[in-house]
N, CA, C and O atoms as a DFTB+ gen file, in Angstrom:
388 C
 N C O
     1  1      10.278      46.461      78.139
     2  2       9.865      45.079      78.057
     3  2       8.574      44.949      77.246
     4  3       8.346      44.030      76.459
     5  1       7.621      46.132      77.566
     6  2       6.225      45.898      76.653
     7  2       6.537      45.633      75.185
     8  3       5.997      44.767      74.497
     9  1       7.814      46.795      74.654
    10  2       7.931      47.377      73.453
    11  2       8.579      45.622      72.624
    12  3       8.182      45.215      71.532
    13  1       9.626      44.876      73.542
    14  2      10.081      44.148      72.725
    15  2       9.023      42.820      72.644
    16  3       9.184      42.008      71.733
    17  1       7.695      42.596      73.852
    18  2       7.044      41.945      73.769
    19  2       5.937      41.735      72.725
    20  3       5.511      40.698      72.217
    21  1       5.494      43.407      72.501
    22  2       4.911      43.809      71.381
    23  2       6.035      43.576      69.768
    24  3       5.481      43.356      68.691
    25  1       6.848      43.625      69.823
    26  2       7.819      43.564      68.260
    27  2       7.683      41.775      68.581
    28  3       7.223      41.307      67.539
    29  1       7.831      41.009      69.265
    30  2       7.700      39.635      69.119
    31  2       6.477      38.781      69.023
    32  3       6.434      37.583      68.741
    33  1       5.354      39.704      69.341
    34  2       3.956      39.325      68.800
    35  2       3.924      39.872      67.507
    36  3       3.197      39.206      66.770
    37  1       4.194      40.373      67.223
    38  2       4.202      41.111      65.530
    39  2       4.601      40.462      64.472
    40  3       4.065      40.078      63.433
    41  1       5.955      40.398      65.071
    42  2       6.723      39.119      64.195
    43  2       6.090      37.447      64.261
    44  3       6.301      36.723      63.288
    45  1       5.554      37.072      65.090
    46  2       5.241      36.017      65.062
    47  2       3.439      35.800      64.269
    48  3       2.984      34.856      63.623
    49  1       2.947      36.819      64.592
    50  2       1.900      37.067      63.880
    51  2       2.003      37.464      62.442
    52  3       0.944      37.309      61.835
    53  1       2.846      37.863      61.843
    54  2       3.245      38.252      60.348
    55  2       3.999      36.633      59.961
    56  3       3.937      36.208      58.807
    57  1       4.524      36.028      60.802
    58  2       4.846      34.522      60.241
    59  2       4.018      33.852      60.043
    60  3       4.079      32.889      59.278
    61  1       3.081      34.183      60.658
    62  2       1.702      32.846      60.904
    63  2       0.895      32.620      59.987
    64  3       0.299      31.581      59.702
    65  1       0.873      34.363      59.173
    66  2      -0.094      34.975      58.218
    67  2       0.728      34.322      56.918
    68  3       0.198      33.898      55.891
    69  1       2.345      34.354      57.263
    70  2       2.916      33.787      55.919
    71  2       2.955      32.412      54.933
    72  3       3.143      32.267      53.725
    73  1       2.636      31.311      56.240
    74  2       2.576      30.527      56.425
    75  2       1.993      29.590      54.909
    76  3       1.220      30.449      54.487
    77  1       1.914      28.733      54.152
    78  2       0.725      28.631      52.870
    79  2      -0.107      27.149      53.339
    80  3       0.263      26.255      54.101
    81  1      -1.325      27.303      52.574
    82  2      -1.698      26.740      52.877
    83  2      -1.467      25.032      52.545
    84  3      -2.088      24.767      51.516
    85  1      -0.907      24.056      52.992
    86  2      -0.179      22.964      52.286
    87  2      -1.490      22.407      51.456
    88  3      -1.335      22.223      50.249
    89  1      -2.898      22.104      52.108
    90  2      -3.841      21.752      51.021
    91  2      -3.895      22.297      50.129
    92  3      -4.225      21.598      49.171
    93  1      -3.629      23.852      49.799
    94  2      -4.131      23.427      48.681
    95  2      -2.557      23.705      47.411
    96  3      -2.631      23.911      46.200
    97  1      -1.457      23.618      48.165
    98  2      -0.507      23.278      47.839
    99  2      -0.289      21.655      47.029
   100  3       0.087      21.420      45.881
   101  1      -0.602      20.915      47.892
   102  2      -0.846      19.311      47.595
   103  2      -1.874      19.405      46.703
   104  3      -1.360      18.679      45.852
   105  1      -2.971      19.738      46.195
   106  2      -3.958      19.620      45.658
   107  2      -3.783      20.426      44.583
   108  3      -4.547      20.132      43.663
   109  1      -2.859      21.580      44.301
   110  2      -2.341      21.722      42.750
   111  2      -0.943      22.366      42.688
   112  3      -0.654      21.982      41.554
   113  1      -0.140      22.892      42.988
   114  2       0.891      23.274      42.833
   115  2       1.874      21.918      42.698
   116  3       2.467      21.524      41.693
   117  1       1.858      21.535      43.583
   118  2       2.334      20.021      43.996
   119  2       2.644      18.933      42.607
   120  3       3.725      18.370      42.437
   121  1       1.472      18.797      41.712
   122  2       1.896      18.444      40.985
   123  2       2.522      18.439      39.810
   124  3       2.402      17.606      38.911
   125  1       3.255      19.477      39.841
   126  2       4.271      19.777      38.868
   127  2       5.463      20.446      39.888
   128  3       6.629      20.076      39.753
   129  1       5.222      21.102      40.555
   130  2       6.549      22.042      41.234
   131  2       7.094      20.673      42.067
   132  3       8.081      21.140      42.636
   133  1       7.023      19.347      42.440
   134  2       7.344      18.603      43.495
   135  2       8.247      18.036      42.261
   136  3       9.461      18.053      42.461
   137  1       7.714      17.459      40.811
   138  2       8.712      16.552      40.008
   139  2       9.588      17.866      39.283
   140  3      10.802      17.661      39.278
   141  1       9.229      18.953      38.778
   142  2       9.302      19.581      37.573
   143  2       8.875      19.546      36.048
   144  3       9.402      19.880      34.986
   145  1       7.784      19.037      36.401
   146  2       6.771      18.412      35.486
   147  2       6.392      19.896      34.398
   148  3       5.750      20.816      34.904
   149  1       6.744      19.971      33.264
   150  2       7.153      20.468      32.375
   151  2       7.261      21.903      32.569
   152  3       6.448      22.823      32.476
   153  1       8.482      21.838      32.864
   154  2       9.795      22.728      33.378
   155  2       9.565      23.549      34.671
   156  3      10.390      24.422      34.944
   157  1       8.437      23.322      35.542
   158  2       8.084      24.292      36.705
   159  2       9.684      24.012      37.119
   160  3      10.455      23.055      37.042
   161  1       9.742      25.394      37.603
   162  2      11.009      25.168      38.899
   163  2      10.199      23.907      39.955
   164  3       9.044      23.670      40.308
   165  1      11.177      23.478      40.121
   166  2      11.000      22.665      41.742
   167  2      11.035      23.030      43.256
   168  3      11.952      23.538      43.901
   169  1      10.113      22.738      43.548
   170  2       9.747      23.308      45.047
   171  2      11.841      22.801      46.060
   172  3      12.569      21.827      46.253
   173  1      11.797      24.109      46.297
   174  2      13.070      23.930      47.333
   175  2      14.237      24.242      46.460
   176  3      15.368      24.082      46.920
   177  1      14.077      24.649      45.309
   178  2      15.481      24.793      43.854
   179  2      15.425      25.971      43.658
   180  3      14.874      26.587      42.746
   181  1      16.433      26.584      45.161
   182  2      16.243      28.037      45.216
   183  2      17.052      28.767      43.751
   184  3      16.818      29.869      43.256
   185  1      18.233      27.536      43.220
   186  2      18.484      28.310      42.022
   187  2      17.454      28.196      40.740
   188  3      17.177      29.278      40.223
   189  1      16.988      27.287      40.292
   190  2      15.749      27.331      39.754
   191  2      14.921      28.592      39.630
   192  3      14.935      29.387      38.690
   193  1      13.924      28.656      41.158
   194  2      13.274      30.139      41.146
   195  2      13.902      31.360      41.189
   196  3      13.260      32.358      40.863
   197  1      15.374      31.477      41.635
   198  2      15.578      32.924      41.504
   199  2      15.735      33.884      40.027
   200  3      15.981      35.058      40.304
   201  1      15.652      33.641      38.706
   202  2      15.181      34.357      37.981
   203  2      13.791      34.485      38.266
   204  3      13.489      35.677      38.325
   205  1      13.208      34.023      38.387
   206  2      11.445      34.103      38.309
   207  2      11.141      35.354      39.696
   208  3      10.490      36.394      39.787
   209  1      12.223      34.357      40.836
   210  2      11.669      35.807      42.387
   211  2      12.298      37.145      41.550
   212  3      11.581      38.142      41.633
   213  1      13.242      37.262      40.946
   214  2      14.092      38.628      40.817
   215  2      12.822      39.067      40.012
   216  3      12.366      40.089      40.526
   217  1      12.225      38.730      39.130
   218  2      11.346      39.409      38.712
   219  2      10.150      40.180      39.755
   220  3       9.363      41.055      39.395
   221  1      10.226      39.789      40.657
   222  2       9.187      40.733      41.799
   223  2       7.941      40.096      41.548
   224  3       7.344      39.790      40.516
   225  1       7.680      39.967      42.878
   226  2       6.086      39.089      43.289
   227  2       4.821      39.327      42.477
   228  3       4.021      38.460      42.126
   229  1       4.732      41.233      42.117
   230  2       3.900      41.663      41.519
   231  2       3.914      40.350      40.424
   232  3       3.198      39.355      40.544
   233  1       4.964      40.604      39.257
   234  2       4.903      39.719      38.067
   235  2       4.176      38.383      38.217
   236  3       3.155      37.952      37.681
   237  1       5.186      37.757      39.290
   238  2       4.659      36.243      39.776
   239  2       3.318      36.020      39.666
   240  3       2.740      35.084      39.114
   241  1       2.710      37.317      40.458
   242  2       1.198      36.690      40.756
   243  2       0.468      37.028      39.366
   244  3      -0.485      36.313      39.058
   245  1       0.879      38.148      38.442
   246  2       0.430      38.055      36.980
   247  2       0.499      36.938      36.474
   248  3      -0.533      36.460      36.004
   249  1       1.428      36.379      36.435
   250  2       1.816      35.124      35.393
   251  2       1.340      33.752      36.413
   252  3       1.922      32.693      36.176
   253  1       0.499      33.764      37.317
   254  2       0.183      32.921      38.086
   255  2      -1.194      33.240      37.724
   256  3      -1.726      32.262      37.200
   257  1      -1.780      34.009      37.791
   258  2      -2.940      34.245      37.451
   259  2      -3.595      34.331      36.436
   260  3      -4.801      34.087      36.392
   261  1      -2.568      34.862      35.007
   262  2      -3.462      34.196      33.542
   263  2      -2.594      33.546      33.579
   264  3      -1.934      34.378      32.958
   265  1      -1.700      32.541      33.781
   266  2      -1.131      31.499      33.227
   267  2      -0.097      31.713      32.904
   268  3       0.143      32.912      33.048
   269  1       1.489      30.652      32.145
   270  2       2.280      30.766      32.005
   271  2       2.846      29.829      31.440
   272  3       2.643      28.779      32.050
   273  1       3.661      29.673      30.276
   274  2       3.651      28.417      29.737
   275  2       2.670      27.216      29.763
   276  3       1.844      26.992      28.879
   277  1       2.789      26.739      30.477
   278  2       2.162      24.601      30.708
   279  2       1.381      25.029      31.714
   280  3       0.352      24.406      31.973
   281  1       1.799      26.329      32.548
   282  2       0.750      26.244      33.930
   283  2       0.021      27.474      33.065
   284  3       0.228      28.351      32.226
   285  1      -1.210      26.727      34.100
   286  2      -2.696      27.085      33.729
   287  2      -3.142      28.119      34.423
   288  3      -2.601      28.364      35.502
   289  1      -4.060      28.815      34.019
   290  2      -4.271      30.264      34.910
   291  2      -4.470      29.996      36.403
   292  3      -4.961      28.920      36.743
   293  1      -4.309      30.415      36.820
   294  2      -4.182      30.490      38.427
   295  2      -4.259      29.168      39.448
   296  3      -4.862      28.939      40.497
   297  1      -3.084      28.213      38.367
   298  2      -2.170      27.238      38.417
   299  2      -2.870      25.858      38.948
   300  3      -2.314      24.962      39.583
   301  1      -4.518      25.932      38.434
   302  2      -5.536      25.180      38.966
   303  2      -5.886      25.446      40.486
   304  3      -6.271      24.452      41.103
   305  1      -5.811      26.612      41.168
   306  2      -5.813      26.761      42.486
   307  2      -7.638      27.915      42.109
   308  3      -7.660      29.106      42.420
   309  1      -8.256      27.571      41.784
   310  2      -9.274      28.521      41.732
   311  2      -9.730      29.066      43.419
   312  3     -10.401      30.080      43.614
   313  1      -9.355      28.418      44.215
   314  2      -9.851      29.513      45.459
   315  2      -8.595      29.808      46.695
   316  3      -8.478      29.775      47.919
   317  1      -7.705      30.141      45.355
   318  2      -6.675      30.757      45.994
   319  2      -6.254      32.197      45.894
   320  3      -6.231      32.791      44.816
   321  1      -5.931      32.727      47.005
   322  2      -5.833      34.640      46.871
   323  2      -4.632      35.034      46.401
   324  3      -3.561      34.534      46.746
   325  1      -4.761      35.860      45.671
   326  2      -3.197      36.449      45.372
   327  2      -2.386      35.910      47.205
   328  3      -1.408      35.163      47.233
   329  1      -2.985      36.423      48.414
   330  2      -2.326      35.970      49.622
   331  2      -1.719      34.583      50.112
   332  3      -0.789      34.398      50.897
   333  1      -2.446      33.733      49.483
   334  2      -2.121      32.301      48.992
   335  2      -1.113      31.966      48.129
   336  3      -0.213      31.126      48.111
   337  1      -1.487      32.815      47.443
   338  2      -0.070      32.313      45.744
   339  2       1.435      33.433      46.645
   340  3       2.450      33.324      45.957
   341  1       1.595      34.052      47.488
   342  2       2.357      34.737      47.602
   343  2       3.043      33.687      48.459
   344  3       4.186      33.312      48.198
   345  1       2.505      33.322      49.244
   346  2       2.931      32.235      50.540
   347  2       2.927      31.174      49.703
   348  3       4.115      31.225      49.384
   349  1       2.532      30.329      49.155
   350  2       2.734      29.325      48.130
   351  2       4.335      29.549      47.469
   352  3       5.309      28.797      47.501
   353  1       4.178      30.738      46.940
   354  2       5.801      30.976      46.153
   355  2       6.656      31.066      47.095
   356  3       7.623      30.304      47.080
   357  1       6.519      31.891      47.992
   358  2       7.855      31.958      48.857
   359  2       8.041      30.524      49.793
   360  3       9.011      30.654      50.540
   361  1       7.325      29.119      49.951
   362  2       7.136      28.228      49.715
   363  2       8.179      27.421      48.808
   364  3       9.301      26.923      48.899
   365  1       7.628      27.508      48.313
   366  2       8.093      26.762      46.826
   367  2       9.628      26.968      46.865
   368  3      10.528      26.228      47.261
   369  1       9.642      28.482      46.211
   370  2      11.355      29.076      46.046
   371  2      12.466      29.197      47.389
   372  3      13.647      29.544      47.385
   373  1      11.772      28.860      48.272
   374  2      13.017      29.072      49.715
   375  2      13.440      27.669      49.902
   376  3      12.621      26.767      50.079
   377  1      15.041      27.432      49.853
   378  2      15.928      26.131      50.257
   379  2      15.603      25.235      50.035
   380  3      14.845      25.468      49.093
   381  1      15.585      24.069      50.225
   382  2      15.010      23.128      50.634
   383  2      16.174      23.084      51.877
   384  3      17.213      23.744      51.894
   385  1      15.630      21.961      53.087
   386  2      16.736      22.472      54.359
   387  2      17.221      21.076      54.259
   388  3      18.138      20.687      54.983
């Protein structure tokens, strides 16, 4: 009972951590990934992002960080962590429900 109590604090604590932050989501990602404002994938257009996820997170956060086409180096989020932009993307690219 400890062992599966401990694997369900774990897991719920590794969700919590995943979590992004919506400010500062709303405050720059938002405005382009919400319309597709010149050509971002759209937040929830899991076909959209999956060339971009298949490329592996590493890349993502390169091309998030100096920039990428129309988006700007580190996508106007200046006090955001690579830990931020990771949860931000997986964000962005999962379903919309």
């Amino acid at each position: 009972m400890k062992k599966l109590l401990a694997i369900v604090l774990t897991l719920s604590a590794a969700t919590a951590f995943a979590q992004p932050d919506m400010a500062k989501y709303d405050k720059s990602c938002k405005v382009c990934h919400a319309s597709g404002a010149a050509g971002a994938p759209k937040t929830g257009d899991a076909a959209a992002w999956e060339p971009r996820t298949a490329k592996g997170m590493e890349v993502l956060l390169v091309s998030v960080n100096k920039g990428l086409n129309a988006m700007p180096p580190k996508g106007m989020c200046f006090d955001c962590s690579d830990a931020d932009y990771t949860a931000l993307i997986e964000y962005m690219s999962t379903p919309a429900q």
